[in-house]
Backbone as a ProteinNet text record, in pm:
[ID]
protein_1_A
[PRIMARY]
XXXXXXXXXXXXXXXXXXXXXXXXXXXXXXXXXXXXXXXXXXXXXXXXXXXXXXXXXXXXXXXXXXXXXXXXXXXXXXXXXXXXXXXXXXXXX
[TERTIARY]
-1497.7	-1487.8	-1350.6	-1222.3	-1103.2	-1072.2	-1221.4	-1145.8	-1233.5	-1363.4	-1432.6	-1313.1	-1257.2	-1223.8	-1101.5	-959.8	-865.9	-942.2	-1040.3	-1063.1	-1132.4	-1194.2	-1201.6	-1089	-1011	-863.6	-785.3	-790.4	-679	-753.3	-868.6	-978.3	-868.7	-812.7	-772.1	-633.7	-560.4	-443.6	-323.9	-251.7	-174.2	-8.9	6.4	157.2	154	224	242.5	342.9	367.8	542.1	543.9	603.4	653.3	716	690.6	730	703.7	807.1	804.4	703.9	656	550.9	435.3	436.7	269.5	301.5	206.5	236.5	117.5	193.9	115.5	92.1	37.8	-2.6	-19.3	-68.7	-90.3	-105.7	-109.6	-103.4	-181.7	-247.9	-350.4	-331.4	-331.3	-279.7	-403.9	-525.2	-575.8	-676.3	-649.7	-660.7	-618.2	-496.2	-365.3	-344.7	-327.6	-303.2	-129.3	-136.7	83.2	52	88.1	128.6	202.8	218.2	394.9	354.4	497.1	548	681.8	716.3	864.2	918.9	865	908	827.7	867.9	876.9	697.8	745.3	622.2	493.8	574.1	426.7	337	459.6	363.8	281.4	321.5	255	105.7	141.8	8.1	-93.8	-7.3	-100.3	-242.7	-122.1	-114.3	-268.9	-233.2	-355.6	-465	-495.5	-612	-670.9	-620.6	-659.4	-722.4	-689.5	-699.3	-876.6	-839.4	-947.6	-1073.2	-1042.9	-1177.9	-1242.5	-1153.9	-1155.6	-1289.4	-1234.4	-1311.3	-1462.6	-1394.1	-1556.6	-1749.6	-1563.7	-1672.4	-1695.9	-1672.1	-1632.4	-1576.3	-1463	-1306.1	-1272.4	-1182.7	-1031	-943.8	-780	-644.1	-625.5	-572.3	-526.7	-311.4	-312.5	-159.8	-43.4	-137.6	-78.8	-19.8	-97.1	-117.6	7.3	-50.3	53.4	209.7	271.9	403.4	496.2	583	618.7	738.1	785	904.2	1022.8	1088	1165.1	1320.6	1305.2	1346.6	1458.4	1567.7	1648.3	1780.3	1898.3	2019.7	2035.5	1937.1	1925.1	1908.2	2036.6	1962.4	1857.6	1865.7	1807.3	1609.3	1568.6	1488.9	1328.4	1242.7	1094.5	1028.4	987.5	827.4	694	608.3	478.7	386.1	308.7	181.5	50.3	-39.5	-168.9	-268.5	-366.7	-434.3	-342.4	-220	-143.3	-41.2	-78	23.9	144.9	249.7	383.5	377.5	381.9	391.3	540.6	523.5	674.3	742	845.6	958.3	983.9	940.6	1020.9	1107.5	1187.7	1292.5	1263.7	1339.1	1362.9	1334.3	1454.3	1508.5	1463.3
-4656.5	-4742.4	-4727.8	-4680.5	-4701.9	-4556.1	-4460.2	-4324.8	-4370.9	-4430.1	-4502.6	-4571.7	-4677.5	-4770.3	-4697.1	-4606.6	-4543.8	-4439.5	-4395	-4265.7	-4334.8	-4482.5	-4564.5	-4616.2	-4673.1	-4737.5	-4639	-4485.8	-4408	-4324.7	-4324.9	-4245.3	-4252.3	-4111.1	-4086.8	-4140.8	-4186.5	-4218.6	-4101.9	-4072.7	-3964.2	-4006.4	-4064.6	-4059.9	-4026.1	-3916.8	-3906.9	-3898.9	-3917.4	-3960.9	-3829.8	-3673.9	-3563.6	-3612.1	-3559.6	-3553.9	-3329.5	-3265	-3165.5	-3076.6	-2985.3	-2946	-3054.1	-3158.1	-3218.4	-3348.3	-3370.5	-3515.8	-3608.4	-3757.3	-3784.7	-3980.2	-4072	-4200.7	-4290.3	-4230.6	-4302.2	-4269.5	-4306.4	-4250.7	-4374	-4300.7	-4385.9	-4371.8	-4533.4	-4496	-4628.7	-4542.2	-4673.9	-4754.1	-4870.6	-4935.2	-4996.5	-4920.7	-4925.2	-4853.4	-4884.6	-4804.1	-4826.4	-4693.9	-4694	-4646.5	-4713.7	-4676.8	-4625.1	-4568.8	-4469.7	-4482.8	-4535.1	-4497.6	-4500.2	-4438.1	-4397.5	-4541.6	-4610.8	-4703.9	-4859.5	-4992.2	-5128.1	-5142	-5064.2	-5069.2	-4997.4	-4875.6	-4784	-4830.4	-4927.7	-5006.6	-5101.7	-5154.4	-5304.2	-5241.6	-5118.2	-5009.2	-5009.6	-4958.8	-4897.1	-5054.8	-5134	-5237.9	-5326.6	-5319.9	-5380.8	-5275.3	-5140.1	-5083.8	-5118.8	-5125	-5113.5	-5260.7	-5328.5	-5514.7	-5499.4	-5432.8	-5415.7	-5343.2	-5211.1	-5175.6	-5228.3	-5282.7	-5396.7	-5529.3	-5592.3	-5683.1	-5614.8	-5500.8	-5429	-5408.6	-5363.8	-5291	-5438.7	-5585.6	-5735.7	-5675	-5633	-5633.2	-5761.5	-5785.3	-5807.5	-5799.9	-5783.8	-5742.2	-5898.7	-5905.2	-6023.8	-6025.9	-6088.9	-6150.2	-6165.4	-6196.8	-6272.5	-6196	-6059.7	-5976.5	-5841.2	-5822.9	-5754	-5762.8	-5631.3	-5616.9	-5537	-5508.4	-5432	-5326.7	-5242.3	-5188.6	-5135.6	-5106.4	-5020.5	-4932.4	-4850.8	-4714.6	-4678.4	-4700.5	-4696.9	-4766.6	-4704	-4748.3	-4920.6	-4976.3	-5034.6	-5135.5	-5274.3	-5400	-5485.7	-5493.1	-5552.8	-5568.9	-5701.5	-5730.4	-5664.5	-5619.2	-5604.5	-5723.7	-5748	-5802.6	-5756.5	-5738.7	-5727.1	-5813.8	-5836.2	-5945	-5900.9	-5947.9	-5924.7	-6073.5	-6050.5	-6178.7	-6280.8	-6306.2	-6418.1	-6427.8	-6351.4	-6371.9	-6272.2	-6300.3	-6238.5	-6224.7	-6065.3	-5985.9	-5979.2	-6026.1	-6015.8	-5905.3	-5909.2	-5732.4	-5740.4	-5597	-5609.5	-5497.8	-5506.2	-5332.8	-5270.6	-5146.7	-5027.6	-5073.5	-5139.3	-5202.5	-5291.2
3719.5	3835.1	3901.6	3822.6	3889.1	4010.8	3959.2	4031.2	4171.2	4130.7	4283.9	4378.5	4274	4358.6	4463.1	4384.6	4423.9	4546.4	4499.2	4592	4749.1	4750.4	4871.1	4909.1	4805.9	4856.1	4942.2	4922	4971.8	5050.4	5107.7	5176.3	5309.2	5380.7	5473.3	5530.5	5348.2	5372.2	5346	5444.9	5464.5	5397.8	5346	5272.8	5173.1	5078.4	4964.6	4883.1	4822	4709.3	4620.8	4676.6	4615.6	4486.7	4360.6	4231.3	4228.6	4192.4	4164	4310.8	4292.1	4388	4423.1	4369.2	4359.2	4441.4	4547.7	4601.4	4551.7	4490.9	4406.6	4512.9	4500.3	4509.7	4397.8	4305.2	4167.5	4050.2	3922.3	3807.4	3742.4	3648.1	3579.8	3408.1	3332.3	3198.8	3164.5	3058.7	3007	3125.2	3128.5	3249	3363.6	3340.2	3437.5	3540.6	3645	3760.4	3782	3838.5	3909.2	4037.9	4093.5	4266.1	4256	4367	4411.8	4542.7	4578.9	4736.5	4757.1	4879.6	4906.7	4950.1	4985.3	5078.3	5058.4	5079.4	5068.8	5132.7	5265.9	5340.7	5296.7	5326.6	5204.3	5102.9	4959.2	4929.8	4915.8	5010	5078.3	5137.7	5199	5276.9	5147.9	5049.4	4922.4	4893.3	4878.2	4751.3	4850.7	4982.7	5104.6	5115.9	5092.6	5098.7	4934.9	4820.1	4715.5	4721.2	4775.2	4776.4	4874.8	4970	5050.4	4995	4915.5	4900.2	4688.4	4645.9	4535.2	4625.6	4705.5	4744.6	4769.8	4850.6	4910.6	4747.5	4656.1	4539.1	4440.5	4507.9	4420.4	4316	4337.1	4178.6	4303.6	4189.5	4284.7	4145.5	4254.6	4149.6	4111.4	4035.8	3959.7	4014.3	4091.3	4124.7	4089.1	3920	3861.5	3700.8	3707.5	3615.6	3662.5	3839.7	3859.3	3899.6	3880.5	3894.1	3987.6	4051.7	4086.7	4076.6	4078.3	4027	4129.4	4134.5	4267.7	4190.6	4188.4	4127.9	4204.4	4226.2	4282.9	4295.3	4336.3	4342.4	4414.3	4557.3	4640.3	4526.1	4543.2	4501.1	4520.2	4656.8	4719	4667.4	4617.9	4599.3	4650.8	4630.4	4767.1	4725.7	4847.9	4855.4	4890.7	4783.1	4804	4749.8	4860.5	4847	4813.3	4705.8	4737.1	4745.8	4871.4	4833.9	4851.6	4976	4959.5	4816	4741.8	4579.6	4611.1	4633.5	4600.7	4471.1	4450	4307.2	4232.9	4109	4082.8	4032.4	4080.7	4061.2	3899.9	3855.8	3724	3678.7	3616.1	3599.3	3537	3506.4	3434.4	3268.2	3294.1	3125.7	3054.1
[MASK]
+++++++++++++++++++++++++++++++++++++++++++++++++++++++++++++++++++++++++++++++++++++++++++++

């Protein structure tokens, strides 16, 4: 169900987050999904099609389950929402 749901979530979405030669969107561990995006916005993009075609297939993400990460020097906090739920940031460490 998760390669259905990803492969509607990202149907004709053109950004991709370069790792080595390969441009990648997500990584899958278990029953875990990883987003990747370059940018605050990007994944707010990601995080709202996956929300959208979840409802379509009746999933939905749990709010409250997910997390977010941000990989980088930049302190500065993100916000991403799903479903009205501000997801909470978590680190490296």
């Amino acid at each position: 169900m998760a390669e259905l749901l990803m492969r509607k979530a990202l149907d004709g979405y053109k950004e991709r987050f370069k790792i080595g030669e390969r441009c990648i969107t997500n990584l899958w561990y278990a029953d875990d999904i990883v987003l990747i995006a370059s940018t605050e916005e990007e994944l707010q993009d990601i995080v709202n099609r996956l929300h959208e075609a979840a409802t379509e297939l009746g999933m939905k993400i749990n709010g409250k389950k997910t997390e977010v990460m941000k990989v980088c020097d930049d302190p500065k906090p993100i916000t991403v929402t799903v479903a009205g739920c501000t997801l909470s940031e978590t680190s490296c460490g």
